[in-house]
C-alpha positions in Angstrom: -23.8 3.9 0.9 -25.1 4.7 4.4 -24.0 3.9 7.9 -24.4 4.4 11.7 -21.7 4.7 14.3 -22.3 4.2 17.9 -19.2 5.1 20.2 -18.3 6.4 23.6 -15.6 9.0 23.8 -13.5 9.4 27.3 -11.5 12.7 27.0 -9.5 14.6 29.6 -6.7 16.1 27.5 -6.4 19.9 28.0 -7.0 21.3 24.8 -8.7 18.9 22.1 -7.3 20.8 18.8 -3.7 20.6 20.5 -3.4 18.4 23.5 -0.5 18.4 25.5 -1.2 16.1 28.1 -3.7 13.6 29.0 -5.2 10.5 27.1 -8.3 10.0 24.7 -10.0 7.0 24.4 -12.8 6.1 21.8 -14.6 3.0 21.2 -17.2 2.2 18.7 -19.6 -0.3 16.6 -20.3 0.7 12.7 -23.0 -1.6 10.8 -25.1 -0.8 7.0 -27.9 1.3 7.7 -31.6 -0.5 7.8 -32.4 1.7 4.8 -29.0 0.8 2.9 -28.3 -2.2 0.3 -30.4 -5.2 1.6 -27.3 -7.5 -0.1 -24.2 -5.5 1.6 -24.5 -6.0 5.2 -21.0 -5.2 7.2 -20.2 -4.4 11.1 -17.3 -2.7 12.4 -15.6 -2.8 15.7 -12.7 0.0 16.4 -11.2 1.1 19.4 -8.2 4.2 19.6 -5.9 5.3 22.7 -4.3 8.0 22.7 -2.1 9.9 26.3 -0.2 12.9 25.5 3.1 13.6 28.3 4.5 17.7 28.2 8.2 18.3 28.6 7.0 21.8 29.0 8.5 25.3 28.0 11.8 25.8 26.3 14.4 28.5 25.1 12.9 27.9 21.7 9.6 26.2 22.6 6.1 26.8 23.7 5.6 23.4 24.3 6.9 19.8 23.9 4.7 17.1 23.4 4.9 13.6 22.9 1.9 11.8 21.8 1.2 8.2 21.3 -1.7 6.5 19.6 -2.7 2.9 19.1 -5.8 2.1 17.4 -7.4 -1.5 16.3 -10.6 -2.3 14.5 -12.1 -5.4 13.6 -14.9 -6.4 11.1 -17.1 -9.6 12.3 -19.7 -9.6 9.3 -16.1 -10.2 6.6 -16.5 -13.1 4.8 -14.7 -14.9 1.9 -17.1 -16.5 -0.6 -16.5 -19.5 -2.7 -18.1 -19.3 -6.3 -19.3 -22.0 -8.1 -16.1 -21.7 -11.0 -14.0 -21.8 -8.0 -12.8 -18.5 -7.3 -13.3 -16.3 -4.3 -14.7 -13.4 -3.7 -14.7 -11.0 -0.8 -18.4 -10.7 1.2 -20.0 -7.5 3.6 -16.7 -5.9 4.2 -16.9 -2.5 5.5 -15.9 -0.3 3.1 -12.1 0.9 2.7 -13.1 4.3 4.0 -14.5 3.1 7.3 -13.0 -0.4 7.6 -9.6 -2.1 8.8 -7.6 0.1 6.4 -4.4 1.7 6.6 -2.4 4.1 4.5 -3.2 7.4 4.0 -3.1 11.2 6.2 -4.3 9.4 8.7 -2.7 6.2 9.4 0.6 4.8 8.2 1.3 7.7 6.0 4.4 6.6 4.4 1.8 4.4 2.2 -0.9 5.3 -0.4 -4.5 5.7 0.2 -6.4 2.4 1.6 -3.0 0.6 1.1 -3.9 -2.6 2.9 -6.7 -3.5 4.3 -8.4 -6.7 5.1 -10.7 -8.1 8.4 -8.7 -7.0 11.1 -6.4 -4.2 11.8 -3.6 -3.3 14.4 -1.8 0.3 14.4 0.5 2.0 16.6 2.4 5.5 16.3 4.3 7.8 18.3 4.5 11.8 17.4 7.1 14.5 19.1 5.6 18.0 18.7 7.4 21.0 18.8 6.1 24.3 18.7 7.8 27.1 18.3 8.0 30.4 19.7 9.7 32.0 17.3 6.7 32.8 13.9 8.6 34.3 11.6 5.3 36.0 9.6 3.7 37.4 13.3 4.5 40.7 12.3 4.1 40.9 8.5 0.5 43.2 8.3 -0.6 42.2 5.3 -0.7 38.1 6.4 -2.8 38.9 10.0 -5.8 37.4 7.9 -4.3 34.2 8.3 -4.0 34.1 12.1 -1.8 31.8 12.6 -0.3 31.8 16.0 2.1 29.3 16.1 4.4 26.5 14.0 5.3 23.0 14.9 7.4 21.0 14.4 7.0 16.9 14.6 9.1 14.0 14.1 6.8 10.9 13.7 7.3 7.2 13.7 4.3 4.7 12.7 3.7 0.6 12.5 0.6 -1.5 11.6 -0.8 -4.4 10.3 -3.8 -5.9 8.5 -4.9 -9.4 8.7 -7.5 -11.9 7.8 -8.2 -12.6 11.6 -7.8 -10.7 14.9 -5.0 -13.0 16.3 -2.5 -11.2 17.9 0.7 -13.6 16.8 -0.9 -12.7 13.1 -1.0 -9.3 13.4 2.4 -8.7 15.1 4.4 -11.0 12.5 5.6 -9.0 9.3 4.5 -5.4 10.9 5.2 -2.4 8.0 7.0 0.3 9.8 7.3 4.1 8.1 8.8 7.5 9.3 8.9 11.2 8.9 8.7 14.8 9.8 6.2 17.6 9.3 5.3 21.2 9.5 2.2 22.0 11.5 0.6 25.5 12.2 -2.1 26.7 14.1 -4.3 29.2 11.6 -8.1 30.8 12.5 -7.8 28.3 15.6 -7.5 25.2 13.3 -4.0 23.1 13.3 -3.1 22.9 9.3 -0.3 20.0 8.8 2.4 19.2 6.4 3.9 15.8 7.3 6.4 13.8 5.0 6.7 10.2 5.2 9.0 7.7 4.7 8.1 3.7 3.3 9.4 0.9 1.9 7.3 1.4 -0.9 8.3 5.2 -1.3 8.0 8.7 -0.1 4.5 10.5 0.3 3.8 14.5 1.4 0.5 15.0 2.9 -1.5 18.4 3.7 -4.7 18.6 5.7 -6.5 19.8 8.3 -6.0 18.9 12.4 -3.7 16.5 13.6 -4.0 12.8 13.0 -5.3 11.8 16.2 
């Protein structure tokens, strides 16, 4: 399956890998590729805000960040299909990977993978981050190949919504919610994050590379 993306990216944060203050905006338009299946043709509209506000240095703290995110996408060419038995079936989606999905590392991560995900999406999340001055492994030798410079600590809340339509009274009525913690560090100039979160539907631990937004 191939696609294109067209977007426009707006970014005046300080430090992209680790922002601690300004905002990020992104907008963007996903369709098939010409040269993709002739019978699966899908479009995607998504657009993602995120501002970052620093409470500065601490006794214990480099830095204290709060970042917020809200992200929404949207997918025009999604369809539902009536057969000829009478049952129905779902038409040019975009696929779970690049559609209006949630659950996962990414987004509502007290969920599992691709969790919900319909025509239209609407997703909201607010992070604290923590990081630490004390790194308890700075002077163990035989660990300077990691180079890790610093740990973080986050406290994370999370809501979103998928619907079968982009109407706002929709997508705000029965809202999942999740919350949760992780352990983040900075290693070879790359954040690496732990983050545990909390769901109705149970508990999830996720590792990966870079923050989620």
């Amino acid at each position: 399956m191939s696609a294109i993306e067209f977007g426009l990216l707006y970014d005046n944060t300080d430090f992209g890998t680790n922002p601690s203050f300004g905002s990020c905006q992104y907008v963007s338009y996903t369709t098939s590729s010409p040269w993709g299946d002739k019978d699966y043709d899908w479009n995607l509209w998504q657009f993602s805000a995120s501002k970052f506000f620093s409470f500065g240095e601490s006794e214990y703290a480099h830095q204290r960040v709060l970042a917020l995110n809200f992200w929404t996408a949207y997918s025009p060419s999604w369809d539902l299909l009536k057969t000829p038995n009478g049952s129905t079936i779902i038409t040019d989606a975009a696929p779970y990977n690049e559609g209006a999905t949630l659950g996962g590392f990414k987004r509502m991560k007290g969920y599992d993978f691709y969790r919900f995900h319909d025509k239209a999406a609407i997703y909201a999340t607010a992070e604290y981050r923590h990081t630490l001055k004390y790194n308890p492994i700075e002077d163990v030798q035989w660990l300077k190949f990691l180079k890790l410079d610093w740990f973080q600590l986050v406290a994370f809340a999370e809501a979103g919504r998928v619907a079968p339509e982009y109407d706002f009274g929709t997508l705000t009525d029965d809202i999942k919610f999740d919350y949760g913690v992780g352990l983040r560090a900075m290693m070879a100039g790359l954040v690496v994050r732990t983050d545990l979160a909390i769901s109705d539907e149970g508990t999830n631990m996720w590792v990966m590379v870079d923050h989620p937004f």
